[in-house]
C-alpha atoms as one frame of an Amber mdcrd trajectory, in Angstrom:
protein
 118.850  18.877-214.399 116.312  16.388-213.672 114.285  18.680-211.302 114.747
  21.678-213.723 112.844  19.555-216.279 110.043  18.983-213.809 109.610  23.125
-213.606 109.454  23.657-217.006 107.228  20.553-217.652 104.833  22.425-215.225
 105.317  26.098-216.931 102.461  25.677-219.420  99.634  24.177-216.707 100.110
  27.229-215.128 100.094  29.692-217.649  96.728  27.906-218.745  95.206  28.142
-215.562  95.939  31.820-215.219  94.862  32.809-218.694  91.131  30.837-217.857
  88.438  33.148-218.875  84.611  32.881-217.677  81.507  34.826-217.464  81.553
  37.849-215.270  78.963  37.900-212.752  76.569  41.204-213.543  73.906  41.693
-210.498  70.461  42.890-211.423  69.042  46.152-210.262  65.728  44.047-209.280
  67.936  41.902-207.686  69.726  44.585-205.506  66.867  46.441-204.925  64.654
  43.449-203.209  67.879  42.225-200.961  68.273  45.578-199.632  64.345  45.646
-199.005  64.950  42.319-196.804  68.034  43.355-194.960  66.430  46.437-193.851
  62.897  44.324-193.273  65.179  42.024-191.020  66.340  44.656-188.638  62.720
  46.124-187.896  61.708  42.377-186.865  64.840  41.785-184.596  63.502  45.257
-182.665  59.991  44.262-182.641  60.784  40.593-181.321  62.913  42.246-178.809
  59.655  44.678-177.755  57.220  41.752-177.484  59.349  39.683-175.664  60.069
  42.852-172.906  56.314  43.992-173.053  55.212  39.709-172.238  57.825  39.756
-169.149  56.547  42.785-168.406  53.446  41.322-168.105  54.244  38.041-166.673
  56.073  40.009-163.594  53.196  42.970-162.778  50.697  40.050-162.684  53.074
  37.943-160.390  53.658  41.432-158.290  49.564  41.457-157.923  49.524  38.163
-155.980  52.106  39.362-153.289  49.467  41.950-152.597  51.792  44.628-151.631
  50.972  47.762-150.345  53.169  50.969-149.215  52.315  53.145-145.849  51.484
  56.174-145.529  51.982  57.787-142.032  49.891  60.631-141.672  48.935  63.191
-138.408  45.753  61.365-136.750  42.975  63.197-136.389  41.099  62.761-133.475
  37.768  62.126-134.595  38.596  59.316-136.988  37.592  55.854-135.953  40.815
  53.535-134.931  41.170  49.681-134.469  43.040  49.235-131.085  44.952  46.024
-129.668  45.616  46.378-126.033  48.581  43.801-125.292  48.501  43.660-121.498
  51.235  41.243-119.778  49.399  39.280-117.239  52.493  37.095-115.934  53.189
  36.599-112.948  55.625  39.232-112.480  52.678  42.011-112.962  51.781  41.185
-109.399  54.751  42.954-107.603  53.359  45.462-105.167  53.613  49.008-104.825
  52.392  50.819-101.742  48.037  49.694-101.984  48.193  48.320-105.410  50.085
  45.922-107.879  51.594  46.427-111.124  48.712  44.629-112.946  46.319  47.204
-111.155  48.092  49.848-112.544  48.634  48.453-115.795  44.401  47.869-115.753
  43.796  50.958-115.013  45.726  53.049-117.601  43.905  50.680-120.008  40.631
  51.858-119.167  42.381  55.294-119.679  42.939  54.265-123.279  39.302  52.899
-123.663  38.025  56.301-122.292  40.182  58.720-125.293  38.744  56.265-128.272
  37.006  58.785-130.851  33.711  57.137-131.563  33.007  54.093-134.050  36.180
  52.982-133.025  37.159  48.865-132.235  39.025  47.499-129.269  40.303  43.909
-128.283  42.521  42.408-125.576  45.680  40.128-125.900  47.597  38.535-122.608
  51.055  38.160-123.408  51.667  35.470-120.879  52.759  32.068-122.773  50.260
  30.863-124.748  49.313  34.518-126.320  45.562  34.306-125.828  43.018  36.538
-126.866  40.911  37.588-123.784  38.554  40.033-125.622  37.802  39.390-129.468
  37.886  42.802-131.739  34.659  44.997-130.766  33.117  48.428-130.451  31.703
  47.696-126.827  33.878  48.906-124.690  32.047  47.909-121.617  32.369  44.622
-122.292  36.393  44.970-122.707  36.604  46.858-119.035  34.481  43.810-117.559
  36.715  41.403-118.952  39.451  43.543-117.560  37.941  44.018-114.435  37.399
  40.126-113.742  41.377  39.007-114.537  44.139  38.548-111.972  47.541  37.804
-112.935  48.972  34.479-114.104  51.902  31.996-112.678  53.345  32.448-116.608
  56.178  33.983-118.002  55.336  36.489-120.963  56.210  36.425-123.979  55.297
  40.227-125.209  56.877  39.611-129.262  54.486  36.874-130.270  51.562  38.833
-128.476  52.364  42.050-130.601  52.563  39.641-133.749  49.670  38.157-132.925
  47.889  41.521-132.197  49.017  42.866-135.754  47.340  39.706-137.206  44.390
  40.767-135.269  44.124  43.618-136.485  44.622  42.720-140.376  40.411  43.020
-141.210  39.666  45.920-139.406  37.966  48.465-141.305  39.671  51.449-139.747
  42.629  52.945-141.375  44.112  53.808-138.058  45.615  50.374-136.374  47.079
  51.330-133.367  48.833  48.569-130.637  49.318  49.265-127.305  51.811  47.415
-124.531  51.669  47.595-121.530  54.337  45.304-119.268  56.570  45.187-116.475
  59.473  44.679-118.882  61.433  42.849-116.802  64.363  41.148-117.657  64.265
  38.380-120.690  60.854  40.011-121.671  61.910  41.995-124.112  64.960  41.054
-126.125  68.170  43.634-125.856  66.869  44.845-129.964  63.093  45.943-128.319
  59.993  44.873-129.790  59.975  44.599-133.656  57.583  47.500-134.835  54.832
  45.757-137.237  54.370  46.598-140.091  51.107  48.903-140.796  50.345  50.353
-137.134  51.768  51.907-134.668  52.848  50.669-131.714  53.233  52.371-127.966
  54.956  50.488-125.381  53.801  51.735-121.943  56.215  50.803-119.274  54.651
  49.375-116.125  57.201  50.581-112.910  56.537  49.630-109.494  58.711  49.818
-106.659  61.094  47.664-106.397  62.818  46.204-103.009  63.758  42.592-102.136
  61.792  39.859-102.780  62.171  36.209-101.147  61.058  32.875-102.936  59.531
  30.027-101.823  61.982  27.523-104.150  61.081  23.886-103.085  59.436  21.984
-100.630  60.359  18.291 -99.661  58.379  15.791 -97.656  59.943  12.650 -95.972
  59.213  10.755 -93.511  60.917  11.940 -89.961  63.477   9.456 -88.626  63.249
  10.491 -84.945  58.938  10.083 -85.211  57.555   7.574 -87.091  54.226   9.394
 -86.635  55.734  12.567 -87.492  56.188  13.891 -91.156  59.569  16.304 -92.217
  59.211  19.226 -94.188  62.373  20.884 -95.807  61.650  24.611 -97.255  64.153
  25.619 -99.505  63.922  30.159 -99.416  65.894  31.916-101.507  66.631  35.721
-102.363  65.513  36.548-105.971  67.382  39.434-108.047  65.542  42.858-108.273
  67.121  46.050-109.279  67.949  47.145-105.367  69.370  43.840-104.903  71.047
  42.322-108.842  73.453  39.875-107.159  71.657  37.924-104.196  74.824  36.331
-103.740  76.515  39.085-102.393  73.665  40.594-100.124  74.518  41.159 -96.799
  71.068  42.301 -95.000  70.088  39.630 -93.099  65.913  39.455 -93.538  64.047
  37.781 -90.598  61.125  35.250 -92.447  58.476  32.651 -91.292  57.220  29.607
 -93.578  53.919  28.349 -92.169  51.885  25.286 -93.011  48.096  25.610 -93.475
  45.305  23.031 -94.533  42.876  24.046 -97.448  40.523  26.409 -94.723  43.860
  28.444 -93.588  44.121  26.816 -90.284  47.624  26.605 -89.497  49.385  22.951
 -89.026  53.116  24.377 -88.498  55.374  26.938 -88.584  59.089  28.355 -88.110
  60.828  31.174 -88.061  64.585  31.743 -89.960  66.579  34.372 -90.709  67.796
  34.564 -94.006  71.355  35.861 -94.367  72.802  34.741 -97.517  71.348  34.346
-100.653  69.658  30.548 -99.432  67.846  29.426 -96.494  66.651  25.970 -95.433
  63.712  25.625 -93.161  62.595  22.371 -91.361  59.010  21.425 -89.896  57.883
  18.063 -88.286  54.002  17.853 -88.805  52.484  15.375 -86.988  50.284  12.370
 -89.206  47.549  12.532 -87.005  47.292  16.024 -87.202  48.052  16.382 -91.185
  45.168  13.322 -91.295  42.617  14.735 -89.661  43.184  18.307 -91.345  43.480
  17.915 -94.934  41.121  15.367 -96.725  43.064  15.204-100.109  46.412  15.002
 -98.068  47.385  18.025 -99.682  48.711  21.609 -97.480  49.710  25.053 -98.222
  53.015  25.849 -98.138  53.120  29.956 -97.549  56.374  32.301 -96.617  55.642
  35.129 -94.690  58.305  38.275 -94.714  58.121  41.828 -93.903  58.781  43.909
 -97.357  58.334  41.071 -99.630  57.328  43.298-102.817  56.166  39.535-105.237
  53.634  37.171-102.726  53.622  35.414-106.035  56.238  33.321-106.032  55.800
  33.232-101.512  53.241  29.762-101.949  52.854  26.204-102.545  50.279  23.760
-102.732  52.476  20.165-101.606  51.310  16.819-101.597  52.074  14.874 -98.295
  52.446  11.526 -99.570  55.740  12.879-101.016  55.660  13.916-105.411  54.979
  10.561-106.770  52.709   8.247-105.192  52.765   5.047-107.614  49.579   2.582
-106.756  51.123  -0.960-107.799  49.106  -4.216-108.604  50.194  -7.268-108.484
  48.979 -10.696-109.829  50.794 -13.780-108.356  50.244 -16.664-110.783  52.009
 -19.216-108.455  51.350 -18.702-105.102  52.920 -21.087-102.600  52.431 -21.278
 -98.492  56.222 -21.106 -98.169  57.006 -17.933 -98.110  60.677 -17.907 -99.688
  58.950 -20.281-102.900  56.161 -17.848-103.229  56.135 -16.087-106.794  56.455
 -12.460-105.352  58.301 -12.972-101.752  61.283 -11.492-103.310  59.457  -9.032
-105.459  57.034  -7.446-102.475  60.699  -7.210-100.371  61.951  -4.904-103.151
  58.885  -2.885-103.575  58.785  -2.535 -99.381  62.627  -1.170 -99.829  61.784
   1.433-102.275  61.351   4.502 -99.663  63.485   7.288-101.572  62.119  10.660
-100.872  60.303  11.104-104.242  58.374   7.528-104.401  56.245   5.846-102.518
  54.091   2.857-103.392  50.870   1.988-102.536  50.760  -1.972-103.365  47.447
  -4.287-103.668  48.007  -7.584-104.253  45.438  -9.508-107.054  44.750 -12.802
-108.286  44.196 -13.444-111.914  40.318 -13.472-111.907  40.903 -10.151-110.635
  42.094  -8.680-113.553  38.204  -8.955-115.143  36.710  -7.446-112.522  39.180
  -5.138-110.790  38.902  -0.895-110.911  42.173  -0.979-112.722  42.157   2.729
-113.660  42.618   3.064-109.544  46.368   1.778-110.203  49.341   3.113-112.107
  51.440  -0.153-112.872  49.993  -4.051-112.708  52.762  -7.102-112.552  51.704
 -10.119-114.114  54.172 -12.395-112.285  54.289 -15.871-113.964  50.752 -16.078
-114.818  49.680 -18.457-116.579  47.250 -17.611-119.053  45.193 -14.661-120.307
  41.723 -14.956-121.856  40.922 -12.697-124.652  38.832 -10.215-122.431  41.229
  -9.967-119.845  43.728  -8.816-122.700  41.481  -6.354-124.191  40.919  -4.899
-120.778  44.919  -4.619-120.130  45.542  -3.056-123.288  42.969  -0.686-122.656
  44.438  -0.041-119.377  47.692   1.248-120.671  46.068   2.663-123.658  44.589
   5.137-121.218  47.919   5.660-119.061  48.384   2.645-117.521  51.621   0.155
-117.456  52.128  -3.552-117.180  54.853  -5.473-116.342  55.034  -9.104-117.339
  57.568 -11.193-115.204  58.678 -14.336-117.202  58.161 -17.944-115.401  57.642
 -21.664-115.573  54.053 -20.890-116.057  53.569 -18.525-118.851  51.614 -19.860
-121.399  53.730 -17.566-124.455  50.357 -18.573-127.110  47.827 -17.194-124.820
  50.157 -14.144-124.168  50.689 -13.836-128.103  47.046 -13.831-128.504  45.672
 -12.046-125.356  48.762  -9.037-125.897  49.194  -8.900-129.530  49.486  -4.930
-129.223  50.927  -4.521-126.035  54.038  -7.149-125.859  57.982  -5.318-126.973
  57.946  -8.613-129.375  57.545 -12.463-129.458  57.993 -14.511-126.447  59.709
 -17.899-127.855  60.162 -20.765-125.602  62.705 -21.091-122.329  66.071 -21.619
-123.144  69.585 -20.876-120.868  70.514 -17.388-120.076  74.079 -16.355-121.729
  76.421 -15.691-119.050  78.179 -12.578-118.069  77.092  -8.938-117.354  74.122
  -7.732-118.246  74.217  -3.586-119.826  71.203  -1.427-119.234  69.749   1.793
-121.352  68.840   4.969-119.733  67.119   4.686-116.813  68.399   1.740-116.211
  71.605   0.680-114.867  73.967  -1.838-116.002  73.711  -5.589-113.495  77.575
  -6.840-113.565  76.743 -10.334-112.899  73.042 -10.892-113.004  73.233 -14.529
-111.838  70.363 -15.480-114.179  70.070 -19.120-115.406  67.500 -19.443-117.356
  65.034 -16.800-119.607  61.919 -16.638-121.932  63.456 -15.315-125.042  61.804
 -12.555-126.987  62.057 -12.724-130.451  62.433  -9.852-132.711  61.110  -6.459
-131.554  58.086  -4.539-132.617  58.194  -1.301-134.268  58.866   1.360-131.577
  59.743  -1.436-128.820  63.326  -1.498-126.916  65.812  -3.403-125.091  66.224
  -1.988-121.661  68.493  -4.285-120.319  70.315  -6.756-122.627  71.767 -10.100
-122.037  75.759 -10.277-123.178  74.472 -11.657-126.637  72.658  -8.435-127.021
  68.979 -10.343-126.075  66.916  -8.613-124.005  66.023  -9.438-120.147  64.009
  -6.608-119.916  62.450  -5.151-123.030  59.587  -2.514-123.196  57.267  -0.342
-125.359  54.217   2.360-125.506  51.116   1.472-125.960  48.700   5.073-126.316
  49.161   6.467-123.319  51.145   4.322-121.205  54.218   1.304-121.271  54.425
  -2.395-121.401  57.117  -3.831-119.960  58.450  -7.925-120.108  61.173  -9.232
-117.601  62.025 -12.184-119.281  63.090 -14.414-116.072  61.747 -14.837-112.776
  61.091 -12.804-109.652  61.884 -15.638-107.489  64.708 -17.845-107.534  62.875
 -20.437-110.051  65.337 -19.343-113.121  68.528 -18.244-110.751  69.454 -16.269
-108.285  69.040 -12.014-109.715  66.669 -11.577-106.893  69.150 -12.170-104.116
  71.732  -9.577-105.942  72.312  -5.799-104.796  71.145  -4.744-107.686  67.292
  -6.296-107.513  66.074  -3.604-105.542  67.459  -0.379-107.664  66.303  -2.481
-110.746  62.597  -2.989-109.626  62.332   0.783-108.567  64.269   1.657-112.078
  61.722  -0.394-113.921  58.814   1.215-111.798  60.140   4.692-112.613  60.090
   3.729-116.466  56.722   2.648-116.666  55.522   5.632-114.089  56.804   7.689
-116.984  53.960   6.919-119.243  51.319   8.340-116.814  52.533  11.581-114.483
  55.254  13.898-115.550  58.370  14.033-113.165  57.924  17.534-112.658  54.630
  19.566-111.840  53.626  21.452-115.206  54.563  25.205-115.196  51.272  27.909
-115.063  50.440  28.132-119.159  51.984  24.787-119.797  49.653  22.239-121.096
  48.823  19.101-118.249  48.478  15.654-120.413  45.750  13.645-118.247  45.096
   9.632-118.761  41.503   9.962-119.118  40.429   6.553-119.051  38.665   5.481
-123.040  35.449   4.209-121.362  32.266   6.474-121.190  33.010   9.003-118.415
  32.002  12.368-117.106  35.429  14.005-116.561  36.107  18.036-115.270  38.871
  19.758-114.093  38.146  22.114-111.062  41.022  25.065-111.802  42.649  27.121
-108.327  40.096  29.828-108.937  37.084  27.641-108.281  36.303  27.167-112.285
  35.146  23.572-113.396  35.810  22.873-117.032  35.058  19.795-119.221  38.611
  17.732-119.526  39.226  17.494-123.366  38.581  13.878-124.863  42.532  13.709
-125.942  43.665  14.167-122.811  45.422  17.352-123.131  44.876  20.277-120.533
  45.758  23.713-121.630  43.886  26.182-119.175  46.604  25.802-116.536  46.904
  29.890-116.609  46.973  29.889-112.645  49.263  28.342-110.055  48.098  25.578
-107.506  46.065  22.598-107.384  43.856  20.935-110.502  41.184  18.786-108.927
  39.924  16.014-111.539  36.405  14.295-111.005  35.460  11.326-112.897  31.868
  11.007-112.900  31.534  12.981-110.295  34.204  11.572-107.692  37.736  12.959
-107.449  40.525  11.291-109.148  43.759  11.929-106.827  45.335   9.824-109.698
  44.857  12.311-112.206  45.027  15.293-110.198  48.043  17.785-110.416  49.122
  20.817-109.074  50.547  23.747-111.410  53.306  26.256-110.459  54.762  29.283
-110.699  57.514  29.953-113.908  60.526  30.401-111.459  61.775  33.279-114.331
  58.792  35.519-113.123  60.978  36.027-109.550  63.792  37.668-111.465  62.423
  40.843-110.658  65.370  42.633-112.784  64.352  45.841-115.091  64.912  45.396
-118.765  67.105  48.083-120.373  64.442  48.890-122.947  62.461  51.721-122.768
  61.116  51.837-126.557  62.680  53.244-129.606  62.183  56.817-131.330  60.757
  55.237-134.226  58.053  53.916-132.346  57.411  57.079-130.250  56.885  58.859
-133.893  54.294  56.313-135.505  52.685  56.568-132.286  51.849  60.186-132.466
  49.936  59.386-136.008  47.945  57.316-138.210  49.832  54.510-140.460  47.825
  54.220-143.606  47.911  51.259-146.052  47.912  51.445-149.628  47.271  48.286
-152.021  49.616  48.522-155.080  47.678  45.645-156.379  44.692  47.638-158.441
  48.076  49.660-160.070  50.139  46.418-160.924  46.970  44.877-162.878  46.418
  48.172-164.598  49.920  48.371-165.835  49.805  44.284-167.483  46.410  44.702
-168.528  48.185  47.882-170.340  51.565  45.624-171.320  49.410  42.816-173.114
  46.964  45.253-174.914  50.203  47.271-176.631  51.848  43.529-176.739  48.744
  42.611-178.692  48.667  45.841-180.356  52.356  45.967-181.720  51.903  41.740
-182.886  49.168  43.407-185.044  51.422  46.021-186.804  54.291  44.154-187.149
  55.256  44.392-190.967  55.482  40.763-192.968  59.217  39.315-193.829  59.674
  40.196-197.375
């Protein structure tokens, strides 16, 4: 009953509530009329926002287009009278000197270029690219053909290996400002195998390119690989020379390995006028053949003046004398001229500073190394032609002046090395001050060595019990500097660093038996010539340089007249950094210093041992390129068309902003 009463005490709230009465809401025709008017005022805004927005990016995108600078080609039938821009990429590697009955592959490959100069319609522009590594450009773009045949006619083939993509790209580069519409690229190579990748030459983009195969006859071919000098243990007046021949692959003969011809050879030994020191016959059955010589010293002395002889294999049918030569130093391939200061000098020779040191340097006779050692005293150092030596050991000297440590770190600034051998002697302020560039770190007074086994960085190899007692601590090291052999607690015994051009080098105990006993361990011999071989580093490269490779030379920083005579009889100014890069031709690189000829800093270039593969590539060209060849490739700029179309985008942009009706 109770909730009954609730209901009916609610019954007249609600019949109020839905018997409420209020104004109705009557809309004006004004009214109506002008919201309609805005509505529709509304859409035609939302399309012209949507217009101006398209017509800006429109804009924004043909003007972007413009800087791309792109352009579409046209290939079109040539006609013969019209001027044409033409790159002649000839491949002057090594491999372009294979023979062919009177004549080589570069002779043909010469003359069918003058054949191209010869059909050029008049006006038109020729230039020259060799496409052994670097690409250079022989002949510069130019309408004188007589001067392109006489640079032709003056070139011989390289000791390179070519690299024919980067001369085409370069060619096409070349070829980017020349007036004619015509661009035209012509190649003409050996294409022997790992010229050409298996995918051909890329076609550029804008000319047409011919590849003109270059195929002489191909047999076998024998290499001269390697030449070793030692001294001859039956003669000690007599020098040993080890050829190493070997059969190269050609397309008569892929697999060396299995050829069973047996081809009868000679390797003779000649001095720089062609008179002949030695020679032997071999037979050469398998795909390797070793030859021996004995060449007496007397005779080597009093024929060659430089101590340098030609190395030449002589062989019925050889079809590459390219790869048949070498120019070999008889002092061996690295002949290290070692100074060395004693700062405590004693009658006695087993308490002199360097007894133990000179020993090791006398037992370093390997087959690749020999030393030439003078030995200095510390005034010396002032006065001395150091640029004559390679590496100069300070061994427990006392004290450096100022000058004398300006003149050492010039030294290895131009190539040189030191080596500073720790002792009771060493003055470590006068070093600090004399060295402050050239030291691995701070030398800090003697103190015990830590016992144990001492580990050594490549090159050098790790001393299991060095047997040292006592060192000269260096302290923490310079930027760039390293710890090349390392105490057990990680210090350094020997610690080096570069200095321009060449290495400085600290052994932190003695060479004598002052500070323990390292110099009467196996391992003081092999870590003497270790340390040589580390600081040699600095100044000649352990291999000769490759023909096209650059050959870095330590010309000293002082005033000098220095030229490099090339194989071919050219002299050319050495560059002031140092850095060699006309090395285009194999054999020997004489270097005069003010006139006198540094053996020091001369080298001897060979041949790029991929230039005997004598192997056809597959390719042959591509029908693409065969059809561009037959016609003109004509470039057209889109860029005048893309600023014509924005210039028309923001004038209608401009034009519809104007017209756009106001929001009502």
């Amino acid at each position: 009953m109770a909730l009954l009463a609730v209901v009916l005490a609610g019954a007249p709230i609600a019949i109020h509530l839905m018997r409420r009465r209020d104004l109705r809401v009557v809309v004006l025709p004004t009214l109506s009329l002008l919201r309609d008017a805005q509505a529709e005022s509304r859409q035609r805004l939302r399309v012209a926002d949507l217009l101006l927005l398209l017509l800006r990016i429109l804009a924004l995108a043909l003007l972007l287009g413009s800087v791309a600078r792109p352009y579409s080609l046209t290939h079109t039938v040539a006609n013969g009278d019209d001027a044409v821009a033409l790159a002649i990429v000839l491949d002057d590697s090594a491999s372009m000197g294979v023979r062919s009955a009177d004549t080589n592959a570069f002779d043909a490959a010469r003359t069918a270029v003058h054949l191209a100069l010869d059909e050029l319609p008049s006006g038109s522009e020729a230039m020259v690219l060799l496409a052994a590594a670097p690409v250079r450009v022989l002949v510069p773009r130019t309408s004188d053909t007589d001067a392109v045949r006489d640079a032709l006619n003056r070139l011989a083939p390289s000791g390179g290996h070519a690299d024919v993509i980067t001369a085409v790209q370069r060619a096409r580069r070349e070829l980017s400002s020349a007036s004619a519409h015509d661009l035209r690229i012509l190649v003409l190579s050996d294409l022997r195998a790992g010229t050409v990748p298996e995918g051909g030459i890329p076609p550029p983009r804008g000319a047409s390119l011919t590849v003109m195969p270059i195929a002489p006859r191909i047999g076998p071919n024998l290499a001269l690989r390697d030449v070793l000098v030692t001294p001859s243990h039956e003669a000690a007046d007599e020098l040993l020379l080890q050829a190493t021949v070997a059969r190269t692959p050609t397309d008569v003969d892929p697999e060396p390995e299995r050829a069973e011809n047996p081809i009868p050879c000679r390797v003779v030994v000649t001095d720089g006028a062609g008179r002949e020191l030695a020679s032997a016959p071999t037979t050469l059955e398998g795909p390797v053949a070793t030859v021996r010589l004995s060449l007496p010293q007397q005779s080597a002395d009093a024929a060659t003046r430089d101590r340098r002889v030609l190395v030449r294999l002589e062989t019925d049918g050889d079809i590459f004398p390219g790869d048949d030569q070498r120019v070999v130093a008889l002092d061996g391939r690295v002949a290290a001229h070692v100074g060395v200061v004693n700062g405590s000098p004693h009658r006695s020779p087993h308490m002199d500073e360097v007894t133990f040191l000179r020993a090791a340097l006398d037992a370093i006779a390997t087959s690749d190394l020999t030393l030439d050692i003078t030995m200095l005293d510390a005034a010396s150092i002032e006065t001395s032609a150091l640029d004559t030596l390679d590496v100069l050991v300070l061994a427990n000297v006392a004290t450096l002046t100022p000058q004398q440590g300006a003149r050492l770190e010039t030294f290895v600034r131009d190539g040189g090395s030191v080596l500073v051998t720790a002792g009771d002697q060493v003055q470590i302020a006068s070093y600090a001050a004399a060295l402050p560039n050239c030291l691995p770190g701070r030398l800090e007074p003697s103190s015990p060595a830590p016992v144990g086994a001492v580990v050594g960085e490549a090159p050098l190899a790790s001393v299991p019990s060095s047997r040292v007692e006592r060192r000269l601590p260096v302290g923490a090291l310079e930027l760039g500097a390293s710890s090349l052999l390392r105490f057990s607690d990680g210090s350094p015994l020997l610690a080096g660093r570069a200095l321009g051009q060449g290495r400085c080098a600290v052994l932190t105990t003695t060479v004598d038996l002052a500070w323990g006993e390292l110099p009467l361990t196996p391992e003081f011999v092999a870590l003497i010539e270790q340390t040589l071989r580390w600081l040699l580093g600095a100044r000649r490269p352990t291999t000769a340089p490759r023909a096209g490779e650059p050959a870095e030379l330590a010309i000293p920083s002082a005033p000098v007249s220095a030229t490099v005579t090339t194989p071919e009889g050219e002299e050319l100014p050495a560059p002031a950094g140092g850095v060699f890069t006309s090395t285009r031709a194999p054999g020997h690189y004489t270097v005069r210093l003010d006139g006198v000829v540094s053996e020091r800093l001369s080298f001897t270039v060979g041949i790029d041992p991929l230039e005997s593969d004598l192997r056809s590539s597959p390719y042959e060209g591509t029908p693409a390129e065969a059809e561009r060849g037959a016609g003109a490739a004509r470039r057209r700029s889109w860029v005048p068309t893309l600023l014509l179309l924005a210039a028309l985008s923001l004038a209608a942009e401009g034009l519809l902003r104007t017209r756009l009706p106001r929001a009502v």
